[in-house]
N, CA, C and O atoms as CSV, one atom per row, in Angstrom:
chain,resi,resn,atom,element,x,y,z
A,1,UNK,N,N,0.844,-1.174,0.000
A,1,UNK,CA,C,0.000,0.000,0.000
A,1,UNK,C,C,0.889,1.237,0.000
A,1,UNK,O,O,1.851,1.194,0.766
A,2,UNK,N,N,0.764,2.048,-0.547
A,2,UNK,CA,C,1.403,3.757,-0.730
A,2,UNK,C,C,1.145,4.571,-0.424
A,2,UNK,O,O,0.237,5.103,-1.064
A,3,UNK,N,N,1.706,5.323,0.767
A,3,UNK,CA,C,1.189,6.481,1.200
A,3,UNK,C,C,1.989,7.485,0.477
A,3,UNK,O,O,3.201,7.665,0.359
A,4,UNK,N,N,0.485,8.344,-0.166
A,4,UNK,CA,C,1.093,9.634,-0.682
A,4,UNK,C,C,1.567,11.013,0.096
A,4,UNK,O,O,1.647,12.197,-0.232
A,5,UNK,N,N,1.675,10.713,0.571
A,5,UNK,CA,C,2.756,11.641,2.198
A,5,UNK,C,C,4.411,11.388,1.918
A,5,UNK,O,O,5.373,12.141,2.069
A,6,UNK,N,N,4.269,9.475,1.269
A,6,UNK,CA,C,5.561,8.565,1.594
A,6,UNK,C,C,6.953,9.511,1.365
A,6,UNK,O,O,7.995,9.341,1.999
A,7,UNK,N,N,6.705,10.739,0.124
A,7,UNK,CA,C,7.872,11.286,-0.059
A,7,UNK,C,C,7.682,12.243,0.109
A,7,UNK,O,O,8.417,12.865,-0.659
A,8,UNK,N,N,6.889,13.166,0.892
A,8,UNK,CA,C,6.969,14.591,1.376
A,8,UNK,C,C,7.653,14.798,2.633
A,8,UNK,O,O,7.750,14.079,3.628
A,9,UNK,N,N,8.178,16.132,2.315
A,9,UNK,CA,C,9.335,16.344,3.051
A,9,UNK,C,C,8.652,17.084,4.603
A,9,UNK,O,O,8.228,18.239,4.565
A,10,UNK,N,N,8.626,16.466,5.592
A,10,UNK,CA,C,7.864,17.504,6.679
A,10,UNK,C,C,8.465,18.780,6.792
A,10,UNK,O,O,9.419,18.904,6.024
A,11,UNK,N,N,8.219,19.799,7.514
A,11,UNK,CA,C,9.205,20.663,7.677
A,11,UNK,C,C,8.403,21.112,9.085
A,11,UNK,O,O,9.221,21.615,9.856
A,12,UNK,N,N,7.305,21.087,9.544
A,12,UNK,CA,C,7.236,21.076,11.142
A,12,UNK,C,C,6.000,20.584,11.594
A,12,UNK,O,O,5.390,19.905,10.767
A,13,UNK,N,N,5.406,20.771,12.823
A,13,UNK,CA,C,3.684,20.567,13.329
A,13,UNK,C,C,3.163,21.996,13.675
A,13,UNK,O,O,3.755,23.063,13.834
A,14,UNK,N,N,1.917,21.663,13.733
A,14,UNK,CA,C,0.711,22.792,14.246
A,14,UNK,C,C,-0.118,22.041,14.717
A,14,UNK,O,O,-0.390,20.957,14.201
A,15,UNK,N,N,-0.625,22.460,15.708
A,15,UNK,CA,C,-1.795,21.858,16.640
A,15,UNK,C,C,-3.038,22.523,16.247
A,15,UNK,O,O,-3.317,23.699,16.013
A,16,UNK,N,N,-3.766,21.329,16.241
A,16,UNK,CA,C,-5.536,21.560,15.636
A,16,UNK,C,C,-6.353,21.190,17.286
A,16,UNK,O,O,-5.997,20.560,18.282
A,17,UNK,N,N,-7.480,21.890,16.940
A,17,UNK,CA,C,-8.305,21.440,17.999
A,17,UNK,C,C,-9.438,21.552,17.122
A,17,UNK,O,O,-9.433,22.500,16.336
A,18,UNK,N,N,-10.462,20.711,17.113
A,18,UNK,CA,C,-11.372,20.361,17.277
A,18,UNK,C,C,-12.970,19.866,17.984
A,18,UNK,O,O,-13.211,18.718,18.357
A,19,UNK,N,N,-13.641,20.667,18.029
A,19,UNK,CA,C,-14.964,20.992,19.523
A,19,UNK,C,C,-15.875,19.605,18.322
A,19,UNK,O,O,-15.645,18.859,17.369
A,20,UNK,N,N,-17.262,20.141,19.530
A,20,UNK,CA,C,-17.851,18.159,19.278
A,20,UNK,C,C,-18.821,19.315,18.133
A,20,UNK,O,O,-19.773,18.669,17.695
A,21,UNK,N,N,-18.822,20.441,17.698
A,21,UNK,CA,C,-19.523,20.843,15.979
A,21,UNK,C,C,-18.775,20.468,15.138
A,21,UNK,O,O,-19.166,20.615,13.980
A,22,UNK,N,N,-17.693,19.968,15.315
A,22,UNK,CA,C,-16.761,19.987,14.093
A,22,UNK,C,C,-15.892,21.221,13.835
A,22,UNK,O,O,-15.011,21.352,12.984
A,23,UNK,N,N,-16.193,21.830,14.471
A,23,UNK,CA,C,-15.324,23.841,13.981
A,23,UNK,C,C,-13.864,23.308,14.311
A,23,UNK,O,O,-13.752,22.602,15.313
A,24,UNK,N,N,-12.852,23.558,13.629
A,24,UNK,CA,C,-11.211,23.468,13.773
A,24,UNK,C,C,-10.584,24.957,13.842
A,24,UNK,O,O,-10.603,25.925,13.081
A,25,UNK,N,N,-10.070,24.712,14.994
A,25,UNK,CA,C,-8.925,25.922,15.160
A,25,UNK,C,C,-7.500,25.547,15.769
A,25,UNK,O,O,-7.359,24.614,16.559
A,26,UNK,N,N,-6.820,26.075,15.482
A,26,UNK,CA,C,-5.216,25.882,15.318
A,26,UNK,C,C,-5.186,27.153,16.805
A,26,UNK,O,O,-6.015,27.993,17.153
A,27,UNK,N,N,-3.597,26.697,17.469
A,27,UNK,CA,C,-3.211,26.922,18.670
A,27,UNK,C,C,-2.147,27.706,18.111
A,27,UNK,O,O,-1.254,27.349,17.342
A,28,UNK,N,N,-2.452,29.169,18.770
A,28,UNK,CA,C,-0.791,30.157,19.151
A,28,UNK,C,C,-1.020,30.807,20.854
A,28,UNK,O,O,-2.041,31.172,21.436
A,29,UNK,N,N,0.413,30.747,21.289
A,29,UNK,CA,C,0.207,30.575,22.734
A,29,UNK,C,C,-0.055,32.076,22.829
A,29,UNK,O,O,-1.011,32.264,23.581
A,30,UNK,N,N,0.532,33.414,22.257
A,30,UNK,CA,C,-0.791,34.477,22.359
A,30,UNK,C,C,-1.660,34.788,21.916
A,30,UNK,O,O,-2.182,35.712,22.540
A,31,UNK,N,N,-2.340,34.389,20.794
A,31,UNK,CA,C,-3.815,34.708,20.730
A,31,UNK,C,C,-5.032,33.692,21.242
A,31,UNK,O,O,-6.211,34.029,21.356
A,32,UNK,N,N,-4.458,32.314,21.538
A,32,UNK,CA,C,-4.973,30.957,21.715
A,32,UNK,C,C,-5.652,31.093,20.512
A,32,UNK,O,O,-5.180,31.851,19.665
A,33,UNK,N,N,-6.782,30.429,20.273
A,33,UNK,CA,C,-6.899,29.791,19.362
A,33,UNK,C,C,-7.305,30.236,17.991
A,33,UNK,O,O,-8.361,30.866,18.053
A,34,UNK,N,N,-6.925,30.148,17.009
A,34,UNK,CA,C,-7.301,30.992,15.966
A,34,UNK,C,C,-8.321,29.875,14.404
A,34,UNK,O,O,-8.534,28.667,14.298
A,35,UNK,N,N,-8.555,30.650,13.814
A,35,UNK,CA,C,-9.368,29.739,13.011
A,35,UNK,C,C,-8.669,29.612,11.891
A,35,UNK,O,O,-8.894,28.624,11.192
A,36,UNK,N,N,-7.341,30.901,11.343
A,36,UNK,CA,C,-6.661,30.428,10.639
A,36,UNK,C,C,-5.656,29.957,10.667
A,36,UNK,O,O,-4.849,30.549,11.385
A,37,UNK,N,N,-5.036,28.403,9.780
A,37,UNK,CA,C,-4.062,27.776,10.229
A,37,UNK,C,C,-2.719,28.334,10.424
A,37,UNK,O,O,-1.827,27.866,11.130
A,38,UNK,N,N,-2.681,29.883,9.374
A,38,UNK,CA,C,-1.331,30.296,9.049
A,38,UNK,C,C,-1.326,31.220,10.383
A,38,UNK,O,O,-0.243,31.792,10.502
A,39,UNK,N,N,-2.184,31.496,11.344
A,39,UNK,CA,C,-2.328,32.199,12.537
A,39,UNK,C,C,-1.820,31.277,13.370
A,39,UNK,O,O,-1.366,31.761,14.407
A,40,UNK,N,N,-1.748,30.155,13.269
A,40,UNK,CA,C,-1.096,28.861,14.855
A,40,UNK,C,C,-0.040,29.322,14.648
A,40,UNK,O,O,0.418,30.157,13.868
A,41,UNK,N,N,0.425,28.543,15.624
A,41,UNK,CA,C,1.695,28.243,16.043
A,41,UNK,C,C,2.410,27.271,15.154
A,41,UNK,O,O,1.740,26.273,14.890
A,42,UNK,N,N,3.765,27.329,14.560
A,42,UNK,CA,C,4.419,26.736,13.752
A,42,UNK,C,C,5.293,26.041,14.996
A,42,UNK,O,O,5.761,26.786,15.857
A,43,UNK,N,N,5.505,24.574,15.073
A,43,UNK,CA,C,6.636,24.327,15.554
A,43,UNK,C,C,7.534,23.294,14.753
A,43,UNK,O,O,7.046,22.423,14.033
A,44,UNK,N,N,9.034,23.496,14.970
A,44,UNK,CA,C,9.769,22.463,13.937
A,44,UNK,C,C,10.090,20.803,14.547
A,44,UNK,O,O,10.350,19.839,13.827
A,45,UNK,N,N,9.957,20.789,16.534
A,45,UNK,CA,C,10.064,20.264,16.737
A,45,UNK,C,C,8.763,18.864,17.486
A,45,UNK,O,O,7.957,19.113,18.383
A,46,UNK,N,N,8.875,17.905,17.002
A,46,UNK,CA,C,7.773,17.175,17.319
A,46,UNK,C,C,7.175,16.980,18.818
A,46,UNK,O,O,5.983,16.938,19.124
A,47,UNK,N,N,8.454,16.858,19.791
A,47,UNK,CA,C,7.883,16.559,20.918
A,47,UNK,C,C,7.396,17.873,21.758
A,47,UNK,O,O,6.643,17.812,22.730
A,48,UNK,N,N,8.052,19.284,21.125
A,48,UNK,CA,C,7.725,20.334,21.869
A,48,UNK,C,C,6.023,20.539,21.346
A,48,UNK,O,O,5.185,21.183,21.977
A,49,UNK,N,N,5.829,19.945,20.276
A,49,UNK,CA,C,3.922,19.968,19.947
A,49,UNK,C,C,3.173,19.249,20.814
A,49,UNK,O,O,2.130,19.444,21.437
A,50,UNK,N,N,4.377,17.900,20.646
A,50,UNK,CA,C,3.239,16.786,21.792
A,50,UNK,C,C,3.268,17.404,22.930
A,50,UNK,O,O,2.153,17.331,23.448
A,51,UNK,N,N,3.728,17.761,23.328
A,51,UNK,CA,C,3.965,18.304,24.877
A,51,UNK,C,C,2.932,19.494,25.208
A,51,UNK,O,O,2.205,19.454,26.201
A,52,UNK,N,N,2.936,20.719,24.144
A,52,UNK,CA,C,2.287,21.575,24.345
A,52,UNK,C,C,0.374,20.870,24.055
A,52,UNK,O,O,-0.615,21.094,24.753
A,53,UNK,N,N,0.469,20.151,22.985
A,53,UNK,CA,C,-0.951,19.551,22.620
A,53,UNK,C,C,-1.425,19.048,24.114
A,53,UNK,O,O,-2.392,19.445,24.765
A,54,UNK,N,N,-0.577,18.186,24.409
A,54,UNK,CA,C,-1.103,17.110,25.664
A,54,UNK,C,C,-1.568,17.933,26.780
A,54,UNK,O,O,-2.604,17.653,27.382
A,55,UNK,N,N,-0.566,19.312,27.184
A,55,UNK,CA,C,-1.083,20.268,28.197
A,55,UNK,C,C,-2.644,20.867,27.726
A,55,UNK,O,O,-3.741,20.929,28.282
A,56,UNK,N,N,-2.157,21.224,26.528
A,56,UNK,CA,C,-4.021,21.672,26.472
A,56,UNK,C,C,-5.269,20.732,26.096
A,56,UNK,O,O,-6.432,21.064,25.869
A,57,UNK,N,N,-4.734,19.582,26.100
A,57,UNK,CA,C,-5.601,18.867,26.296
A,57,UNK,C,C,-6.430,18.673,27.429
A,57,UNK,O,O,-7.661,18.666,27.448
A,58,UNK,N,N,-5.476,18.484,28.567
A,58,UNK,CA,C,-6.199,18.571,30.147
A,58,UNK,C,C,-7.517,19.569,30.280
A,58,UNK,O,O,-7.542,20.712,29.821
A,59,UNK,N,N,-8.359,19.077,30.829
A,59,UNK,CA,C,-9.282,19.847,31.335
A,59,UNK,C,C,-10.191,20.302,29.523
A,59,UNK,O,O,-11.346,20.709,29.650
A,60,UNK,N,N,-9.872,20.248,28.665
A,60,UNK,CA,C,-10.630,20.397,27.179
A,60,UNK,C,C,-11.551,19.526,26.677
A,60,UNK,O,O,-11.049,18.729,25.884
A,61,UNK,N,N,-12.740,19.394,26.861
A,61,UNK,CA,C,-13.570,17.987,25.979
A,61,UNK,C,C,-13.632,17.641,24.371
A,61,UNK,O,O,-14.054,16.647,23.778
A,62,UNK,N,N,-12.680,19.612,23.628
A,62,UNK,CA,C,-12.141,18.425,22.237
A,62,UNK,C,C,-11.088,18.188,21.940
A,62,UNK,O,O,-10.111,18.507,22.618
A,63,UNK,N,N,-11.030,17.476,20.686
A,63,UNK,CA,C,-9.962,16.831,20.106
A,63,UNK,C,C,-9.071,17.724,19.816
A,63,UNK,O,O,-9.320,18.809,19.290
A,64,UNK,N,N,-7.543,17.157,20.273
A,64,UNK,CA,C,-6.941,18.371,19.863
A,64,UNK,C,C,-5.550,17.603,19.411
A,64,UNK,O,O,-4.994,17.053,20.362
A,65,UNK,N,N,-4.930,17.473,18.222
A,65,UNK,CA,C,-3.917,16.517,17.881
A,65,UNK,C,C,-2.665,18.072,17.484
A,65,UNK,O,O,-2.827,19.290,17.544
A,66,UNK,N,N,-1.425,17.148,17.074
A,66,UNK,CA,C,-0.446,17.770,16.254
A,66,UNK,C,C,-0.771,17.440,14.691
A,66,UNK,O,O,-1.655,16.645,14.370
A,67,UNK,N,N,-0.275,17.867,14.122
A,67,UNK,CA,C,-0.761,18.064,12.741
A,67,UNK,C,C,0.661,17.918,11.952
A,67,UNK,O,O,1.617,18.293,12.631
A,68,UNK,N,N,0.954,17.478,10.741
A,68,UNK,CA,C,2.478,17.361,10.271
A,68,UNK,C,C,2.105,18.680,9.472
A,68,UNK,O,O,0.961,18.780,9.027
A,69,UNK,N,N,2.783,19.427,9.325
A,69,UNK,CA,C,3.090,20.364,8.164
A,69,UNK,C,C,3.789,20.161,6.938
A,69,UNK,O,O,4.926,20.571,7.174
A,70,UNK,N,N,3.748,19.794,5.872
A,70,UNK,CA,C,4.533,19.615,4.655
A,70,UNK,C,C,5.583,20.067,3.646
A,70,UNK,O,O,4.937,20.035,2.598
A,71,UNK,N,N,6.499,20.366,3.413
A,71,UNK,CA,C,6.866,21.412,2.331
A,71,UNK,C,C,6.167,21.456,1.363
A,71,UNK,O,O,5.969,20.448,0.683
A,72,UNK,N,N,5.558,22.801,1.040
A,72,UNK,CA,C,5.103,22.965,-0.340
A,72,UNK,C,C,5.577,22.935,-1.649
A,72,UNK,O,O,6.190,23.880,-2.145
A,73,UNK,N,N,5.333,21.940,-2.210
A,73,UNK,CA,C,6.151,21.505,-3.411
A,73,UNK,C,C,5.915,22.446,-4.802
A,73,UNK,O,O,6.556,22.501,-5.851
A,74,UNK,N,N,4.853,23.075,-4.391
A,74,UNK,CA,C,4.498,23.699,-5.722
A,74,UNK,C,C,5.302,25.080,-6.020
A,74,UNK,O,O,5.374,25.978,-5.181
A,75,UNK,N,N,5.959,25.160,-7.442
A,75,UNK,CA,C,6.927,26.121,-7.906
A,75,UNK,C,C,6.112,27.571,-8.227
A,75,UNK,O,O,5.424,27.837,-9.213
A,76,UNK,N,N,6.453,28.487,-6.955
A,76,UNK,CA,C,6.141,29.813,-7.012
A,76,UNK,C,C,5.713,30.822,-8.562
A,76,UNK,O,O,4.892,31.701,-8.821
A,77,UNK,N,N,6.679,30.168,-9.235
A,77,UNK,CA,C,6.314,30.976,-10.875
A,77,UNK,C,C,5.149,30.071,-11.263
A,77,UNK,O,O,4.539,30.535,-12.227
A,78,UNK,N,N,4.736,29.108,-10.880
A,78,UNK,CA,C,3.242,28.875,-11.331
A,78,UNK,C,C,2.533,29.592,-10.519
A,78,UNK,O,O,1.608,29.946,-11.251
A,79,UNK,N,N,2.351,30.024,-9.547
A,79,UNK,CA,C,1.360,30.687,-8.695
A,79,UNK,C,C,1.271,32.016,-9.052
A,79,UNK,O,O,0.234,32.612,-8.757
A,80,UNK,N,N,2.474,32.806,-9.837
A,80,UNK,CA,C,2.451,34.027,-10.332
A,80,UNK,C,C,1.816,34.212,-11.581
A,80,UNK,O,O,1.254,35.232,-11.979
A,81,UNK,N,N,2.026,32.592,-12.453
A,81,UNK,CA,C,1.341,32.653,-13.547
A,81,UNK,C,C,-0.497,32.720,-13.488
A,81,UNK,O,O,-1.317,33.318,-14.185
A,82,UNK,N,N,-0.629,31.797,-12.306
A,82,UNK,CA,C,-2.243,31.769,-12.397
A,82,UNK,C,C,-3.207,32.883,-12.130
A,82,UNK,O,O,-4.364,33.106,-12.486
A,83,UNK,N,N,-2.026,33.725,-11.116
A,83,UNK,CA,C,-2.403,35.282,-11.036
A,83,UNK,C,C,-3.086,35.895,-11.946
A,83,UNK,O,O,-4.199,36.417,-11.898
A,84,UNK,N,N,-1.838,35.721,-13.321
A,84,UNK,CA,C,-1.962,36.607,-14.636
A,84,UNK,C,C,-3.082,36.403,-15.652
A,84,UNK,O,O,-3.140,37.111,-16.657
C-alpha cells in the first residue's frame, strides 16, 4: 500500500483542535486559538507539539492533535502565472 505523504518532506507541526460541531482551530500561545491555520503556532520540533498539545488537552472535551506540516512543493512561478 502507498502512502502519498511517503515522499513529502515535513518541515514542522501545528496543533488543531477540534470541539464536538466539528469547527477546527489551530493553537498560538498568544492569541490561543485561531481559526486560521497560518495564525497557529508553527513548531519544527515534534515533541515540543506533543507536549504543548497534551497540556491543552487537560481539562478540554475536544480533540486536539499535532498536525504534520509539509513542504510545499508547488513552484512559485506557477502561482504568479495563475495570477496573470
Amino acid at each position: 500500500m502507498s502512502d502519498d505523504t511517503e515522499n513529502e518532506v515535513i518541515v514542522g507541526y501545528i496543533i488543531q483542535r477540534e470541539d464536538e460541531e466539528g469547527d477546527v482551530t489551530f493553537w498560538h500561545p498568544e492569541n490561543e486559538w485561531q481559526e486560521d491555520p497560518n495564525e497557529g503556532e508553527f513548531y519544527e520540533d515534534a515533541g515540543e507539539a506533543d507536549a504543548t498539545a497534551k497540556a491543552l488537552q487537560e481539562g478540554d472535551s475536544a480533540t486536539i492533535t499535532v498536525e504534520v506540516v509539509y513542504e510545499d512543493d508547488e513552484d512559485p512561478e506557477e502561482d504568479e502565472e495563475d495570477k496573470a
